[in-house]
N, CA, C and O atoms as a GROMACS GRO file, in nm:
protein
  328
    1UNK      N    1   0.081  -0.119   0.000
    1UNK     CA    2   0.000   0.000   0.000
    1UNK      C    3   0.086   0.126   0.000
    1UNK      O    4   0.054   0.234  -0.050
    2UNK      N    5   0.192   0.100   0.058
    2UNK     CA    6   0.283   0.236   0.094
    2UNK      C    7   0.371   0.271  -0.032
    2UNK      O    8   0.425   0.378  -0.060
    3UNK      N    9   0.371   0.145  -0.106
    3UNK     CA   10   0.400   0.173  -0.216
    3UNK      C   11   0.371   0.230  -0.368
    3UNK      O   12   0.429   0.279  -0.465
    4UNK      N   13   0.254   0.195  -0.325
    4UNK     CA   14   0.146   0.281  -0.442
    4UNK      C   15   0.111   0.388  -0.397
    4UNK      O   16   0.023   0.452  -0.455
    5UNK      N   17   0.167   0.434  -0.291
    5UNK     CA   18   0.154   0.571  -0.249
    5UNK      C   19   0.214   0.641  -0.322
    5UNK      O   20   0.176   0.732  -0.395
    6UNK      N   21   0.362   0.578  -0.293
    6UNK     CA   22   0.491   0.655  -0.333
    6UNK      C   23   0.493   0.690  -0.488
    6UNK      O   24   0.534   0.791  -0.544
    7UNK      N   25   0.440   0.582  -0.535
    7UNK     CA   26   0.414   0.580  -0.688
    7UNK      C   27   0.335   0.680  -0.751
    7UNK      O   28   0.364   0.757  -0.842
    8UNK      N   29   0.217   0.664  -0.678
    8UNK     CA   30   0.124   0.811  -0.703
    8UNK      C   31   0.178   0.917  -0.703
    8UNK      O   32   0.188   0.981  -0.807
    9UNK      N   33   0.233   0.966  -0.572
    9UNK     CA   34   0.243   1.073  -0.570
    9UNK      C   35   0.389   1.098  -0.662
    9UNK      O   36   0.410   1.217  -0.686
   10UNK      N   37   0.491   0.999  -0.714
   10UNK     CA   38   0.597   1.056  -0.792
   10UNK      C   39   0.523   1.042  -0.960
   10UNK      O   40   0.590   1.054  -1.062
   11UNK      N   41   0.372   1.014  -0.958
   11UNK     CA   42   0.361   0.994  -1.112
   11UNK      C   43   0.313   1.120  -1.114
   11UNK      O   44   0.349   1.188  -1.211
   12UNK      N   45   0.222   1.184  -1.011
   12UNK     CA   46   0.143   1.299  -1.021
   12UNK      C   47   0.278   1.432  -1.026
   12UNK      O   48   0.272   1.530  -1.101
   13UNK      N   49   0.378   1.409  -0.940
   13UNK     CA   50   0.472   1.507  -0.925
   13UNK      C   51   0.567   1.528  -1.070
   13UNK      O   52   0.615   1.635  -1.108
   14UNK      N   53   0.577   1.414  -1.130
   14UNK     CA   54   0.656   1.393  -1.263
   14UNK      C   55   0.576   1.464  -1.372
   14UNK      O   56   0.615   1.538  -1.463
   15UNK      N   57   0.472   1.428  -1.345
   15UNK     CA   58   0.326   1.509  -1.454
   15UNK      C   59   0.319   1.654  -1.426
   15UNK      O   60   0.314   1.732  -1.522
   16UNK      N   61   0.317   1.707  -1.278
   16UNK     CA   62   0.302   1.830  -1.266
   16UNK      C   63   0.514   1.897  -1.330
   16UNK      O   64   0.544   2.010  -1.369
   17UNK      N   65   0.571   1.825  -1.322
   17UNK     CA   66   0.732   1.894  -1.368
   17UNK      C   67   0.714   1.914  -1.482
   17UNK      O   68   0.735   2.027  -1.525
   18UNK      N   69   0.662   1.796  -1.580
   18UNK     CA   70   0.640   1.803  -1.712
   18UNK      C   71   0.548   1.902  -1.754
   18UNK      O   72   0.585   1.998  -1.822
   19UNK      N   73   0.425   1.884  -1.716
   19UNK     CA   74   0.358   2.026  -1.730
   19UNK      C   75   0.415   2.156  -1.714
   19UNK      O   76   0.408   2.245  -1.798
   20UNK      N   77   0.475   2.164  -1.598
   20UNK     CA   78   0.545   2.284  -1.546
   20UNK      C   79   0.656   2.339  -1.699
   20UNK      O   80   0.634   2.445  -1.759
   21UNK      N   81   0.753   2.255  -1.732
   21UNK     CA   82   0.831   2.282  -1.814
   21UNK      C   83   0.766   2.266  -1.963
   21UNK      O   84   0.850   2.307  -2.044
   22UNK      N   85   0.650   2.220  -2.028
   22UNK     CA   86   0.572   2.235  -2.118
   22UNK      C   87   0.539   2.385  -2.143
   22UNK      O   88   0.570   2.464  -2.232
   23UNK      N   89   0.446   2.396  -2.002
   23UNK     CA   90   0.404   2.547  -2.043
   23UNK      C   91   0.532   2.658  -2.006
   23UNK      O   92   0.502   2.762  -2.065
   24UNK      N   93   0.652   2.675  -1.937
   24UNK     CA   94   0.758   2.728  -1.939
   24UNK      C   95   0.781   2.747  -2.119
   24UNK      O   96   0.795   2.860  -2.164
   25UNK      N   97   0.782   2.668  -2.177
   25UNK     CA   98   0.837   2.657  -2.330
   25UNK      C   99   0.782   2.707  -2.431
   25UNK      O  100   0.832   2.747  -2.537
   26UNK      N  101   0.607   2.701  -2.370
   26UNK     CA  102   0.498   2.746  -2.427
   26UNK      C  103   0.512   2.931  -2.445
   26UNK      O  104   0.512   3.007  -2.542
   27UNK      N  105   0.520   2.945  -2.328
   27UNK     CA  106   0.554   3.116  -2.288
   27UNK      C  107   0.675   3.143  -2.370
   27UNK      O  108   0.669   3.241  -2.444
   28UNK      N  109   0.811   3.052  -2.367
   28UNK     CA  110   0.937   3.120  -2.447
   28UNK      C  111   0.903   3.152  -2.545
   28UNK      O  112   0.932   3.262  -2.591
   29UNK      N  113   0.793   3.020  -2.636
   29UNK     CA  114   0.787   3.038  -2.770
   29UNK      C  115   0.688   3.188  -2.788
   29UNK      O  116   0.703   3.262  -2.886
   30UNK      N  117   0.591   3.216  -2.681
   30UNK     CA  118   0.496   3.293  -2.703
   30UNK      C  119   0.590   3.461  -2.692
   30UNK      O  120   0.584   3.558  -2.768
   31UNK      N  121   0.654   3.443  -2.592
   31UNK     CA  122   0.742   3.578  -2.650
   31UNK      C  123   0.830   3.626  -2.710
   31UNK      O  124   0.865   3.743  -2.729
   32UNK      N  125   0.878   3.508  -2.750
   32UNK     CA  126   0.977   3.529  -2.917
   32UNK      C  127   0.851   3.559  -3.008
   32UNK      O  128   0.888   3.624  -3.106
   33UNK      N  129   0.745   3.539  -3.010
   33UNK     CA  130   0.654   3.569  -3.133
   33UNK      C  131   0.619   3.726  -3.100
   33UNK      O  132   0.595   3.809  -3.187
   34UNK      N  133   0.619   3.737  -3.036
   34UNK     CA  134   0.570   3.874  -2.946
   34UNK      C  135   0.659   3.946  -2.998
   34UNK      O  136   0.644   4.017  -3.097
   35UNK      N  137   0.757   3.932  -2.935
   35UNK     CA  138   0.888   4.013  -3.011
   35UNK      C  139   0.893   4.055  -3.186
   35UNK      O  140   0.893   4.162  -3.247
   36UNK      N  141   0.898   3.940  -3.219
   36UNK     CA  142   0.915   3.931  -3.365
   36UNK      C  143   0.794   4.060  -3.379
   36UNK      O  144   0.833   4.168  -3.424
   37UNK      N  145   0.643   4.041  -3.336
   37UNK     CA  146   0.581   4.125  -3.404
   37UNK      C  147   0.608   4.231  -3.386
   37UNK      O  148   0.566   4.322  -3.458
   38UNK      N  149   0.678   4.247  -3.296
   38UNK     CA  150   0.727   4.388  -3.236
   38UNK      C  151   0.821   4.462  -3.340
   38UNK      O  152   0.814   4.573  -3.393
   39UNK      N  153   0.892   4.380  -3.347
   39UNK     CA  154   1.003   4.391  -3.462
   39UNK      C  155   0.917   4.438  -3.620
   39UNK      O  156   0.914   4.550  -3.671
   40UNK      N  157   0.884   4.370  -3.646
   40UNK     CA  158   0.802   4.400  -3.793
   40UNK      C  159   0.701   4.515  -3.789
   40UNK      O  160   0.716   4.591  -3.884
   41UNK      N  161   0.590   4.554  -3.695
   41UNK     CA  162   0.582   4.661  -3.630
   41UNK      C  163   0.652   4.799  -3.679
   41UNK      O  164   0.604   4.883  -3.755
   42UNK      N  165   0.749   4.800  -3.630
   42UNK     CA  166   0.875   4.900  -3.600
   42UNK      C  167   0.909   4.873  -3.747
   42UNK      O  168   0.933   4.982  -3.799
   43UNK      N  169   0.922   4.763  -3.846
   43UNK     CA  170   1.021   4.786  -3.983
   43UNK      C  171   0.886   4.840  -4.071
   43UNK      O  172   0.899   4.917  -4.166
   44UNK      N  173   0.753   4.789  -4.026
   44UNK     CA  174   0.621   4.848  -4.089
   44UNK      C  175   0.643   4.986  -4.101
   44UNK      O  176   0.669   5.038  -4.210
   45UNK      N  177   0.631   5.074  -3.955
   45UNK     CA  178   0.642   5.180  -3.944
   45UNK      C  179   0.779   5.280  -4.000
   45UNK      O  180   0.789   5.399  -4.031
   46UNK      N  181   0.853   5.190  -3.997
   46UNK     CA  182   0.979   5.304  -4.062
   46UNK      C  183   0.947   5.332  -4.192
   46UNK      O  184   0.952   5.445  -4.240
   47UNK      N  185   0.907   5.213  -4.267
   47UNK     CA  186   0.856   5.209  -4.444
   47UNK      C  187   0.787   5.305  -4.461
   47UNK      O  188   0.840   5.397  -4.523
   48UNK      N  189   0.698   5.318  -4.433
   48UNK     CA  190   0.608   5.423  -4.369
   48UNK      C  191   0.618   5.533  -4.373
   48UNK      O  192   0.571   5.611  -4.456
   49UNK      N  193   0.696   5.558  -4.260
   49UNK     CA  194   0.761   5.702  -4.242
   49UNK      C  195   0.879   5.745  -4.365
   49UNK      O  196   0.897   5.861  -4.404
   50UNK      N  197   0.938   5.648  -4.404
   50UNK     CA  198   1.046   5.673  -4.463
   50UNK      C  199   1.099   5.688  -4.621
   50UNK      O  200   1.193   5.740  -4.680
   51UNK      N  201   0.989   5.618  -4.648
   51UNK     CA  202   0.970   5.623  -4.801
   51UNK      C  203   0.838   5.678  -4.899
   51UNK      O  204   0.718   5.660  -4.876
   52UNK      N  205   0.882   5.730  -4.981
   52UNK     CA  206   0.712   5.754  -5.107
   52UNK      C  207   0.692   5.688  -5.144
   52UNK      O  208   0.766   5.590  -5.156
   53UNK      N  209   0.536   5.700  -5.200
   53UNK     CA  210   0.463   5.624  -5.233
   53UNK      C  211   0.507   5.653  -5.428
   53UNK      O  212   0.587   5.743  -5.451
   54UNK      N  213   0.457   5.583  -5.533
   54UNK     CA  214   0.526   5.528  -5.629
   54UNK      C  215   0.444   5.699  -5.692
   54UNK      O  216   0.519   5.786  -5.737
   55UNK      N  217   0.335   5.716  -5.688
   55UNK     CA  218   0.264   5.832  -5.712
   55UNK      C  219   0.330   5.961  -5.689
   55UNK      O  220   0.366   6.034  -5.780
   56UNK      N  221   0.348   5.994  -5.524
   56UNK     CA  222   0.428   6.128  -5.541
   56UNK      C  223   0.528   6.113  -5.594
   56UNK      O  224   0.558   6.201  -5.674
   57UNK      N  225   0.665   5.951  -5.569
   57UNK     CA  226   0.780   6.000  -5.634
   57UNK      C  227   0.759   6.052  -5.800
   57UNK      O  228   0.840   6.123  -5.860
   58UNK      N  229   0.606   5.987  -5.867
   58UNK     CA  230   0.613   6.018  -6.014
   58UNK      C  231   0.639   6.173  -6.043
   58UNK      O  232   0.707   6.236  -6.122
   59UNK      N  233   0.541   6.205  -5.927
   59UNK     CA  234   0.476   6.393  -5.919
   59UNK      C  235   0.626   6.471  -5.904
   59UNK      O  236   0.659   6.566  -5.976
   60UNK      N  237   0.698   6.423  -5.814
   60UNK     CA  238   0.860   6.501  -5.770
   60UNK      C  239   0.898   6.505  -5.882
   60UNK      O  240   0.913   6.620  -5.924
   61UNK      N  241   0.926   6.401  -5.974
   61UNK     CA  242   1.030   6.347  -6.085
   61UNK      C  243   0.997   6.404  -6.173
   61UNK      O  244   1.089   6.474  -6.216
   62UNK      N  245   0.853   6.417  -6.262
   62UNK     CA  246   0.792   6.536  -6.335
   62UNK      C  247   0.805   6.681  -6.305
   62UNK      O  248   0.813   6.761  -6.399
   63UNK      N  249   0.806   6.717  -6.197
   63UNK     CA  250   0.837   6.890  -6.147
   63UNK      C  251   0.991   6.900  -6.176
   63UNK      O  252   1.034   6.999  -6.235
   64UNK      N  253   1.104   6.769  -6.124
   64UNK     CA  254   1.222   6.800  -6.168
   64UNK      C  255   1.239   6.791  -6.342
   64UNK      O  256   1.301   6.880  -6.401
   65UNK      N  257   1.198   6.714  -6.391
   65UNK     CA  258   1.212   6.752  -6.504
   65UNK      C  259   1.123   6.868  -6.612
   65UNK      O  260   1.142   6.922  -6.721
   66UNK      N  261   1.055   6.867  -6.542
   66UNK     CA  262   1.010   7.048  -6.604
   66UNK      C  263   1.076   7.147  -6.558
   66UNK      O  264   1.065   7.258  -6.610
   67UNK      N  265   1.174   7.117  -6.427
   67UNK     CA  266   1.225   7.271  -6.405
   67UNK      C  267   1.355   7.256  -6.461
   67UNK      O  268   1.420   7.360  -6.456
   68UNK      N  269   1.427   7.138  -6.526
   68UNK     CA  270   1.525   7.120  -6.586
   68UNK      C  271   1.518   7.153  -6.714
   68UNK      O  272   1.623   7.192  -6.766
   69UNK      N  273   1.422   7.150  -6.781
   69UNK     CA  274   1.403   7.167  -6.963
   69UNK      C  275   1.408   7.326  -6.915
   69UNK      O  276   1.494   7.392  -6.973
   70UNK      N  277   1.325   7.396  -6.816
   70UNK     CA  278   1.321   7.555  -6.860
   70UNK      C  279   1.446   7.582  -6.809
   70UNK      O  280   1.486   7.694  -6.840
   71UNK      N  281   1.525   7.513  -6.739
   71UNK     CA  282   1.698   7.520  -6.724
   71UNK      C  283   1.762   7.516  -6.884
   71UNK      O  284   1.823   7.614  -6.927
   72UNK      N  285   1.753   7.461  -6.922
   72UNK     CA  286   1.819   7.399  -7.049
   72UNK      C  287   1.765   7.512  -7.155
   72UNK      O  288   1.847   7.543  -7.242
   73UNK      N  289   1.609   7.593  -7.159
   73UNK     CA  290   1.553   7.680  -7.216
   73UNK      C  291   1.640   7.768  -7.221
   73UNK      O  292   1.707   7.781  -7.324
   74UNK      N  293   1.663   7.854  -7.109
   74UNK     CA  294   1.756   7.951  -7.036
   74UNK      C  295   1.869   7.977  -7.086
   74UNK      O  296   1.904   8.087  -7.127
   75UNK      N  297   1.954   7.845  -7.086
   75UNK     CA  298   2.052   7.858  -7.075
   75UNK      C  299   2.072   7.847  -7.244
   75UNK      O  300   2.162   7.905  -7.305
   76UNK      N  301   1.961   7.756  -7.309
   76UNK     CA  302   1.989   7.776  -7.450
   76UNK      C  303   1.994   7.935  -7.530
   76UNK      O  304   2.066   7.952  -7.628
   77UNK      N  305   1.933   8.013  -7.491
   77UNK     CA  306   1.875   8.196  -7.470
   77UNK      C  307   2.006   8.244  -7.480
   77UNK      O  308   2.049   8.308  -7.575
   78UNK      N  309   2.085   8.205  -7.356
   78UNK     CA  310   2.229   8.307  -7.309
   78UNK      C  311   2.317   8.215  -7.413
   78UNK      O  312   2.424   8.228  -7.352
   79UNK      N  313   2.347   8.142  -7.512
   79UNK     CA  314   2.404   8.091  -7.540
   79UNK      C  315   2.365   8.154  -7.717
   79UNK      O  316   2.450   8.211  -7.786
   80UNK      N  317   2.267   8.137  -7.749
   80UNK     CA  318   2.255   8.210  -7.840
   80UNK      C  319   2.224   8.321  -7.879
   80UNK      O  320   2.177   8.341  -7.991
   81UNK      N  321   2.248   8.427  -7.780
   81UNK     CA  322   2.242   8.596  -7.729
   81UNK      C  323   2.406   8.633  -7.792
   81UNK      O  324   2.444   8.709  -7.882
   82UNK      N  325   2.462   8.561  -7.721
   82UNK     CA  326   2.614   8.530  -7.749
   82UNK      C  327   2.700   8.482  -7.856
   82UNK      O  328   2.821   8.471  -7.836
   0.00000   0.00000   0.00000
């Protein structure tokens, strides 16, 4: 009898360690994911902040090259003034 005591209570204690270190592993994995989103998050937001969209860069790139041809206008003027 004293022995199926002992047994019990080291099968129940072995089950509760295993559990114990299951969900320990459970949590590591859960805040490495955590992290990560954290991470992507933060590379979301820099994109974001940090770059144009394909539209304005078109709009920039058109204003520079219209203010470059009336450069080139200009300078064609003083060149044949001369």
């Amino acid at each position: 009898m004293e022995a199926l005591v002992s047994v019990a209570i080291a099968i129940v204690a072995g089950g509760a360690a295993l559990n114990n270190r299951l969900h320990n592993r459970i949590n590591n994995v859960h805040d490495r994911i955590s992290g990560l989103d954290r991470r992507i998050d933060a590379i979301e937001l820099s994109v974001a902040q940090d770059y144009v969209s394909k539209a304005d860069l078109s709009t920039m790139v058109q204003r520079m090259e219209d203010h470059m041809v009336r450069i080139e206008n200009k300078l064609d003027q003083i060149v044949l003034r001369n």
